[in-house]
Each structure stands twice: as structure tokens, then as C-alpha cells.
C-alpha positions in Angstrom: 22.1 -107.6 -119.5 18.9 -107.5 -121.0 17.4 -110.2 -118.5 18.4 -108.3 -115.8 17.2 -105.0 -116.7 13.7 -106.7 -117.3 13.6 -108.7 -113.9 15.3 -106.4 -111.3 15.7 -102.8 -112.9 17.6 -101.5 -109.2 20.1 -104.0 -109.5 20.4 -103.6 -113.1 20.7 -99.6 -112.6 23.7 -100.0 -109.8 25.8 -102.6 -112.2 25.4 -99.4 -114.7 26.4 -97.1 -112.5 29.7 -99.7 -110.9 30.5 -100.1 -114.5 30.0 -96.3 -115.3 32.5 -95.8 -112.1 35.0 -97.9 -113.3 35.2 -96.8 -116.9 35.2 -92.6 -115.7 38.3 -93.4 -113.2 41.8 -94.2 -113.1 42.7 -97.1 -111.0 45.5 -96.9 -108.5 44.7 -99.7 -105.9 47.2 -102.2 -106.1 44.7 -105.3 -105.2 42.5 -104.3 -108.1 42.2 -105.1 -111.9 39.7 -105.1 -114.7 38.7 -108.9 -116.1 38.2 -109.5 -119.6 34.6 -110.1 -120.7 35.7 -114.2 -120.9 35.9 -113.8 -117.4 33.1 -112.1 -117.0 31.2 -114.7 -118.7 32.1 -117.6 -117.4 31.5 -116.4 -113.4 28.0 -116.1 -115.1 27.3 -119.1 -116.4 25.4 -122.2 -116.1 28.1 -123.5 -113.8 26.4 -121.0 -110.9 23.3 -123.8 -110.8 25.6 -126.8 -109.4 25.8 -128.4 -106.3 29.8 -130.5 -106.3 30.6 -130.8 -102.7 33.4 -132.9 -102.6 36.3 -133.3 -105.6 36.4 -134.5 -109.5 35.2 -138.1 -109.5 34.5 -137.9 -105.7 31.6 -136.0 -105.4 28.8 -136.2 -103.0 26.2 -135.3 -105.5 25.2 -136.6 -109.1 25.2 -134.9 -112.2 28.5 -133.6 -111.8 30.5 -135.1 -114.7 30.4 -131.8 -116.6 31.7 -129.8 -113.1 34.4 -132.7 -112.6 35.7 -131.6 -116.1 36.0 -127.6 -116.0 37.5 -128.2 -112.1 40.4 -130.7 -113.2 41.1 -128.1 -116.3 41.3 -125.7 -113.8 43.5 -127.9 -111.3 45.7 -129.0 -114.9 45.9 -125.2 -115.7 47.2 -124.3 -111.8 49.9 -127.2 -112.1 50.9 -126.0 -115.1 51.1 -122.7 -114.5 53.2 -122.4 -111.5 54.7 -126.0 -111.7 53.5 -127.1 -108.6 52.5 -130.6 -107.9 49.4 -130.5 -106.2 46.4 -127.4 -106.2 43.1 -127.0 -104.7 41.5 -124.1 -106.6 37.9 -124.3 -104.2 39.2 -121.8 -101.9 36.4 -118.7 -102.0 39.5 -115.8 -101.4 43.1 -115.4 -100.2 42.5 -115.8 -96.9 40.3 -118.8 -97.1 43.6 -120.2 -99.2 46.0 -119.5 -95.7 43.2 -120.4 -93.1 43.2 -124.1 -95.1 46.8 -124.1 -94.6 46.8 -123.3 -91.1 43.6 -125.8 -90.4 46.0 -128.3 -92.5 49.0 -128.5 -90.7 48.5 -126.6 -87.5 46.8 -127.2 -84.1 45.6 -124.0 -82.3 48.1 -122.0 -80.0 50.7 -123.5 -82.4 53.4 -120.2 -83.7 53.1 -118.2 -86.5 55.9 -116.4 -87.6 54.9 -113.6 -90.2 55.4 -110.5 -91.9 54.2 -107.1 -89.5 50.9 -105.6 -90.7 52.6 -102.3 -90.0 55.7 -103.3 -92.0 53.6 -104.5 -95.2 52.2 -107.6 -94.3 48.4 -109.0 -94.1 45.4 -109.6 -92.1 45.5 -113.1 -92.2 49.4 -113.5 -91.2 48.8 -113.0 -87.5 46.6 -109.7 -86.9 45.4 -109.4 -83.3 41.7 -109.2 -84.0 42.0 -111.8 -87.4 41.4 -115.2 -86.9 45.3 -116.2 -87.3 45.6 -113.5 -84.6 43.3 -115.4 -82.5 43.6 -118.9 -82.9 47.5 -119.5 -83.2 50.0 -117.8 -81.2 52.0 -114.7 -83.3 55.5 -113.4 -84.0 56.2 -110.5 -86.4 58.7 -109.9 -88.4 59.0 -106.6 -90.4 61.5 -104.3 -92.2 64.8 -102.5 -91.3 64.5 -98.6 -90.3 66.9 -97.4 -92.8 66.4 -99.5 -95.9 62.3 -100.4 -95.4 63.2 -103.5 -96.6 63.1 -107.4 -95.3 66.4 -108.4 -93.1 67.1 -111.8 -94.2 69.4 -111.8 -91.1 67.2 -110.5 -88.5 64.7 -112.7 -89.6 67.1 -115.8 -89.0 67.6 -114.7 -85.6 64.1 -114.3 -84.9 62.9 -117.5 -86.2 65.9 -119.4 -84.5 64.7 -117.6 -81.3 60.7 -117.7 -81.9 60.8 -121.5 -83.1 57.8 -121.1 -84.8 55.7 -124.0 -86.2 55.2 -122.5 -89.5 57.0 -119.3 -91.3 54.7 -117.1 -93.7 56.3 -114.9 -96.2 54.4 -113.1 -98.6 52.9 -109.0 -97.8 50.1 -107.0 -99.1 52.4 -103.6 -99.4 55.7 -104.6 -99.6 57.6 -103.1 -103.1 60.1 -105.3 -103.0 61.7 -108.8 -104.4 60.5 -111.6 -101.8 63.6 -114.3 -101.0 62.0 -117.5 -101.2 65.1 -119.4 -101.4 66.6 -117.5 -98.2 63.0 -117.8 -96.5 63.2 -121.6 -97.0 66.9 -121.9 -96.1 66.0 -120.0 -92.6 62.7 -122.7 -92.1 64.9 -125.5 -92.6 67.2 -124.4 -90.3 64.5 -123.6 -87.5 62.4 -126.9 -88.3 59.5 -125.0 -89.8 57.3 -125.3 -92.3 57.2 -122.4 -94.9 54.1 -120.4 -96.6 54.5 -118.0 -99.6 51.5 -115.8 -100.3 51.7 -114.4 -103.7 48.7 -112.5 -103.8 50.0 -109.6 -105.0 52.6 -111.3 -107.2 50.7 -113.9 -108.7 50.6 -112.9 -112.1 54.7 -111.7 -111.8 55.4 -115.5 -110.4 53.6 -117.1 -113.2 55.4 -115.0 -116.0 58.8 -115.3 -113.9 59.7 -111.8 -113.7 59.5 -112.4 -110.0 60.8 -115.8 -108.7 58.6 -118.2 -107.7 58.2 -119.5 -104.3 57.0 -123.2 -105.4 60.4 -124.8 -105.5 61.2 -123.7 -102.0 57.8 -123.4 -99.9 55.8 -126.3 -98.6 52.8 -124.4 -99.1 51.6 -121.3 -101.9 48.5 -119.2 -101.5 47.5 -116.6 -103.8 44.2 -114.8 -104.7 43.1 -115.5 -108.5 42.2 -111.9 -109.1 45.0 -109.0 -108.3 48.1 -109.6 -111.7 46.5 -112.6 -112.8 43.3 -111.1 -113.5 40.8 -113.7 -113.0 37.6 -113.7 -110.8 37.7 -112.6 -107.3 38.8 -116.6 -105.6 41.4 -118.0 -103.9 44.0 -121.0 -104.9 46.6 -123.4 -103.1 49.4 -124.9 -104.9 51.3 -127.6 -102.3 54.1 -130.4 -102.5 52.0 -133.6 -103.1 52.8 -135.1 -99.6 50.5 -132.3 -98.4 47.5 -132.6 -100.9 45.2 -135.2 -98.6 45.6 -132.5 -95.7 45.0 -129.2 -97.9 42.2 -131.4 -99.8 40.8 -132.4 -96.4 41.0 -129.1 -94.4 39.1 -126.9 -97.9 36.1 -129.5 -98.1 34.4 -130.7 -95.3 37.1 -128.6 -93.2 36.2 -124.7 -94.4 33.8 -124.7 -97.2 30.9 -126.7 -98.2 30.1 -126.5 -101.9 32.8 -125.3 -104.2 31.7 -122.4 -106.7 32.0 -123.9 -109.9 31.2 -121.0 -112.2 34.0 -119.1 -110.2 36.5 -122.2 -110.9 35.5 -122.0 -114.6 36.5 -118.3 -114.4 39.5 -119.3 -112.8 40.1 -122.1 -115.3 39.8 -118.9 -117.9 42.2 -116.7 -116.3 45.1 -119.3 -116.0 44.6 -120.2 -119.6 45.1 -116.8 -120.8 48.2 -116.0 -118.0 50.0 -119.0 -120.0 49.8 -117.1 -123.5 52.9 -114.9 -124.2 51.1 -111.9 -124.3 50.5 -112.0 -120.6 54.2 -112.3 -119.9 54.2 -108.5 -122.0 51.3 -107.2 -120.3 53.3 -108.3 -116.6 56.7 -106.5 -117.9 54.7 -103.5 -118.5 52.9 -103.6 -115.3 56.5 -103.5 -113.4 58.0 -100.7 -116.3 54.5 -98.8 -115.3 55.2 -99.2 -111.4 59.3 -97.9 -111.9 58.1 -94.7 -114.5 55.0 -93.6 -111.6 57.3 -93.9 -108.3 60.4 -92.3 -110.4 58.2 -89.3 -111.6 56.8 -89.1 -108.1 60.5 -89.2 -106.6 61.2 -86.3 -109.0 59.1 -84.2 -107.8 59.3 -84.9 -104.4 57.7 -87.3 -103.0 59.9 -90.2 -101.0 59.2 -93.4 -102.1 59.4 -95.9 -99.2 62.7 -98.2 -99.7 63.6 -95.7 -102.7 61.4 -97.7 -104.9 59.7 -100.3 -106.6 60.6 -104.2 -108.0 57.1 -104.9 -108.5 53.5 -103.7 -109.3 53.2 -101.2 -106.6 54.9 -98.6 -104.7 54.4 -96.7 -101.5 54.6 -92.8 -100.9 55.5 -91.1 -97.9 53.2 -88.3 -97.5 55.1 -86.5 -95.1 58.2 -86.0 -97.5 56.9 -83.1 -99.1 54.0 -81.7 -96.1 54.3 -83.0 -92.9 50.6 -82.4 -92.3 49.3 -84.5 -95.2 47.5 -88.2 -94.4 46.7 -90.4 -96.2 43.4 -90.1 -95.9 43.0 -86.9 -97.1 45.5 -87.7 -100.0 42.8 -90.5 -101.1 39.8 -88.2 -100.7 41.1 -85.5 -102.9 42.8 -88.1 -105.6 39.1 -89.7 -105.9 37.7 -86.3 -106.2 39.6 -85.9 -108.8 38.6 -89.5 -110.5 42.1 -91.2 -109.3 41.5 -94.1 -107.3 43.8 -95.2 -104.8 44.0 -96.2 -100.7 45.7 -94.8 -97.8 48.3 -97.1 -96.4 50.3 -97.3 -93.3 54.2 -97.0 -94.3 56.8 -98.5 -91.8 57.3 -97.3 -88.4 54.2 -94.8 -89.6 53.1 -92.6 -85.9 49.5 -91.9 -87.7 46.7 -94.4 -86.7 45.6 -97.0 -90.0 42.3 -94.4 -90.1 44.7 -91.6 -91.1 48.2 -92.7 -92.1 51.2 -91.1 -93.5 51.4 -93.3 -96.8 49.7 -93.9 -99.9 49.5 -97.5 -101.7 49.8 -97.0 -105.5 49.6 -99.8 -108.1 49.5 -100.5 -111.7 47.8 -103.3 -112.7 44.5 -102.0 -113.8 45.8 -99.3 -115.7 48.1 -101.4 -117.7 45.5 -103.6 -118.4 43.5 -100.2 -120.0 46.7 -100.4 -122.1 48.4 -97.2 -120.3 52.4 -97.2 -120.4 55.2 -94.8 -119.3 53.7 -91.5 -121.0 50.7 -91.8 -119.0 52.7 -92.6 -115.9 54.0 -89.1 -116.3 51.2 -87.2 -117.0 49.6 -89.1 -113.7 52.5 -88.5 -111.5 52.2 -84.4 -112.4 48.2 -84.9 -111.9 48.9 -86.5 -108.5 51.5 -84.1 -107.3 49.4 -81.1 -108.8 46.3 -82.2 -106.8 48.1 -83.4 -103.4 49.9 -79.8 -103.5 47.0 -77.6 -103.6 45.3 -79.2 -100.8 42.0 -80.1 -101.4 41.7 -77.1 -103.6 37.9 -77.9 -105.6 39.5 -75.6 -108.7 42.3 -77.5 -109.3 40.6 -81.1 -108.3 38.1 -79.9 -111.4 39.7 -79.1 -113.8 42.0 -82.4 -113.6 39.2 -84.0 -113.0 38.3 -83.5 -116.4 41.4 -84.4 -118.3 41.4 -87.5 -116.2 38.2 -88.3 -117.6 39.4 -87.3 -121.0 42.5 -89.7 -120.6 40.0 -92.5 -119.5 37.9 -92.3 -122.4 41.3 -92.9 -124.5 41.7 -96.3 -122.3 38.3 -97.9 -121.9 38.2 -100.9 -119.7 37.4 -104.3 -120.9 34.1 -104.4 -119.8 33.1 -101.6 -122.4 35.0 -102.5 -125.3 
């Protein structure tokens, strides 16, 4: 970055010190990764000068043969991917990806039926203060009280109550295996139309150690960055019978110009998710996610729904001190160089401010190369820390193995 340490040396110092962050601490939030330096590259390209409102070979601008042909790659890549027969990959984020959907096939006030907030769900599925929350009118599903897990029958009744213009399946801290197929079969039945958002799962999906959603939804959304490990974006895989409407409703609908050096980044990513050593890297992820919430469980600490099928899990604080939060979990963890995020667990009495749960994930350390040993050694560092309260000796002293273990693992970025 030699440019940049010429021409702005403040921004050039605080890209140092991010990278200098990252590198000197352990990862544990479950919407995070590290992207490889091809990435990296390509989100800082040439591509970053272009103007391409509009779609390959129906643009609004000249000049944009070059941009038609790294966005249809990038379309080709999607399709291929995830075997779906349509994708827009303009979409900035995640969200942008379900507001699209909504602005496609929805008219304001119409229902949404989605997963709780509370129960594991996201912002964008019908939060009060969100604009789904706002603009459409909500039902919330969540999770059964004894098993923390989705009630495919309660669900049916709800939706067959609710008749709901559109069902949205798909969480940001849920551990388990989402039912597409059942999700679809209880749509049908009600007359809706059915969203999956695979942000989380993504990567899982495209490597089929989850099952995919596209056969049975009319609709996908997904972020590009989480287990697929691509740039920060958004992307919408649809039936074809729906591409005019999703086409229509990202540009002029939501977004003006699309951010070609971000779709060539994105192009990047889904090229290396279809190599076989992705499809390793995602079994590892999920053998990661088991070995940390079953050396947690050992010493302890409940695990909500008594585990994990995926890349993350959630801790109930309160299993092993009924005074811990989860916010004073995550500030003594990052004192300690362990990065991870408070979470609401279901049914949690604590405020989203405080909380009685941790969110823990495993997709950037896997990526560092980590596997089960270093599970272990995290789960005692965790459990270790959490039990003596804060205490600045202890959070010390791990501190400096965990920077000892990170220096073993360097991120892609400084290899």
C-alpha cells in the first residue's frame, strides 16, 4: 500500500492498525471471516472507476463492455454455484438482497411472516423499528421453550392462521438445520410465497453440507461475505418467472450504479467456493463449531438447543452464574484478544444491551487453518476467563498465549 501511505498517511496508519487487530485476535463472531488477498485485490481494482447503471448489454452508460463481462461471470458463477436459474449479484448487502424481494413482489401493509428477532432471526425479517417492520405488516414465528428449536407444526398453524403474503425462513443465530422443503410445503399450503435467507449458511449451501433452499423457495438472499468468504455484498438467486421483477425492483428500484469492483470480488469468491477444497474448508468449519460448543458443554456451559448443526453456536451464560451477561462476557473475552458478540438467547429476560447469551462462530478461525485441538485449548481459555470475572491477571496472562496461538495462524491478509 505504498500509494496510500504516500497520499494519505492517517488512513494508511488506521488500515495498519485494523490489520494489526485482526492478525493479534481470535475471531469468534459468527458474521465475520478473513478474505483472501484475491479478494482483496479485486474490490481494489480498476473496476471501482465505472459508472454501469443498468445490466450486461443494457446499460445506461458507454464503455462498459469490459464491466458487462466480469458481471455476467459473476451472474454464471451464482447460477452455477447454487443451481438457481436466475441471480442479481448488484445488491450492496443482505438486507438490500430482502428489501428487493419485498419491493418485488409485495405492496406495503402486505404480511410478513418471519423468524422472531428474539428467537434467532434478523433485522430485516420484520423488526419494529427496521424498514420490514415499518412498511409491511409483521408475524413472528420463533422456537419451542423446551427444545430452542423451529416447530414445523406451530409454524403451520400460524401461517394457516396469519395468511401471510410472503413466508421468510432463514436466522442470524439460529444453530440448527433450516427445513426448506417443510418451509415450502407449509407456503404452498397457505398461498404464500417463500424467502430463504442463507446468510449465515451460504458457504454450507453451496458445498451441500446444509441443504439448499433453491429447489423449494421462490426467492434466496444471502450476503457474499460470512462462509463464502467474499467481499462484504449482497446476492439474489430467484426462479426465472421472477427475474424481470427482482431485476426491476435492484436497479432503478433500490440502487443506482452497481459496484463493479465489488461484483468482481464477488465473481472471485464463487470461483474459488466451487473448488473442492472449499467443500474441506466448510466440513471443518461445522467439525470446529461441534468440538467448541462440546468442550464448552463439558465444562459447563449450556448450549442453547444442546448444540450445533452448523457454523455457530449459542451459550447460555446463566448456566454456570446467574449474574453473567453477555455483555460483560464480550468485554472480558476481547480483553483477552477473543473476539466475539453478546446475543440474546430465546425467551432471554435481559435487555439486547445486556443479554444472557453469547454468539460464537467458526468461520474465521478455520479459515486461519485452526481445527479441533485449538477448539479445546479455546473452550478452556473461554471458560478460564468467564470464571474469574473480569479478573485483569488471568485476562493477561491468556491474553498472551492467545496472541502466541495467533501468530501460529496468521490471517490471509499477512501471509
Amino acid at each position: 500500500m505504498s500509494h496510500l501511505e504516500t497520499d494519505d498517511k492517517q488512513v494508511y496508519d488506521l488500515v495498519c492498525a485494523e490489520r494489526k487487530r485482526q492478525q493479534g485476535m481470535l475471531d469468534l463472531i459468527a458474521s465475520e471471516n478473513h478474505t483472501s488477498r484475491a479478494v482483496m485485490e479485486a474490490t481494489g481494482s480498476v473496476f471501482t472507476d465505472k459508472y454501469a447503471e443498468g445490466y450486461p448489454q443494457k446499460r445506461y452508460y458507454g464503455g462498459c463492455e469490459v464491466v458487462d463481462d466480469i458481471e455476467q461471470l459473476c451472474i454464471d458463477r451464482a447460477k452455477a454455484l447454487f443451481g438457481a436459474e436466475h441471480a442479481n449479484v448488484q445488491p450492496h448487502c443482505g438486507t438490500s438482497a430482502n428489501m428487493a424481494v419485498y419491493y418485488a413482489c409485495l405492496q406495503p401493509g402486505d404480511k410478513i411472516l418471519g423468524m422472531s428477532l428474539a428467537c434467532g432471526g434478523h433485522l430485516s425479517h420484520g423488526l419494529s423499528v427496521n424498514f420490514s417492520g415499518r412498511y409491511y405488516t409483521i408475524a413472528s414465528y420463533g422456537v419451542d421453550e423446551k427444545t430452542e428449536m423451529i416447530d414445523m407444526d406451530a409454524v403451520r398453524r400460524q401461517a394457516l392462521a396469519e395468511k401471510p403474503k410472503l413466508i421468510m425462513v432463514g436466522a442470524s443465530a439460529y444453530p440448527r438445520t433450516l427445513d426448506f422443503a417443510g418451509f415450502a410445503a407449509i407456503a404452498r399450503e397457505c398461498g404464500a410465497l417463500l424467502v430463504a435467507d442463507i446468510a449465515h449458511i451460504a458457504g454450507l449451501v453451496a458445498t451441500a453440507l446444509h441443504p439448499s433452499p433453491v429447489p423449494h423457495a421462490d426467492f434466496v438472499t444471502t450476503t457474499t461475505h460470512k462462509t463464502l468468504r467474499g467481499p462484504r455484498s449482497g446476492l439474489i438467486l430467484c426462479k426465472a418467472k421472477w427475474a424481470r421483477e427482482i431485476d426491476k425492483a435492484v436497479f432503478p428500484g433500490l440502487q443506482g450504479g452497481p459496484l463493479e469492483h465489488v461484483i468482481a470480488a464477488k465473481a472471485v469468491a464463487f470461483g474459488a467456493c466451487a473448488k473442492p477444497e472449499f467443500k474441506t474448508y466448510c466440513r471443518q468449519v461445522i467439525a470446529n463449531a461441534k468440538a467448541l460448543a462440546d468442550a464448552l458443554a463439558s465444562k459447563g456451559w449450556r448450549i442453547v438447543s444442546g448444540g450445533t448443526d452448523n457454523h455457530l453456536m449459542l451459550v447460555d451464560l446463566r448456566s454456570r452464574d446467574e449474574d453473567l451477561t453477555g455483555q460483560d462476557a464480550q468485554q472480558w473475552l476481547e480483553a483477552a484478544g477473543i473476539v466475539c458478540n453478546k446475543n440474546k438467547i430465546p425467551f432471554d429476560p435481559r435487555s439486547a444491551a445486556q443479554t444472557s447469551g453469547m454468539r460464537l462462530g467458526t468461520p474465521a478461525l478455520t479459515t486461519r487453518g485452526m481445527t479441533e485441538p485449538q477448539m479445546q485449548q479455546l473452550a478452556g481459555w473461554i471458560d478460564t476467563i468467564l470464571a474469574a470475572r473480569g479478573d485483569a491477571a488471568v485476562i493477561a496472562r491468556i491474553r498472551g498465549q492467545v496472541s502466541e496461538l495467533c501468530e501460529a495462524f496468521p490471517i490471509p491478509a499477512v501471509r
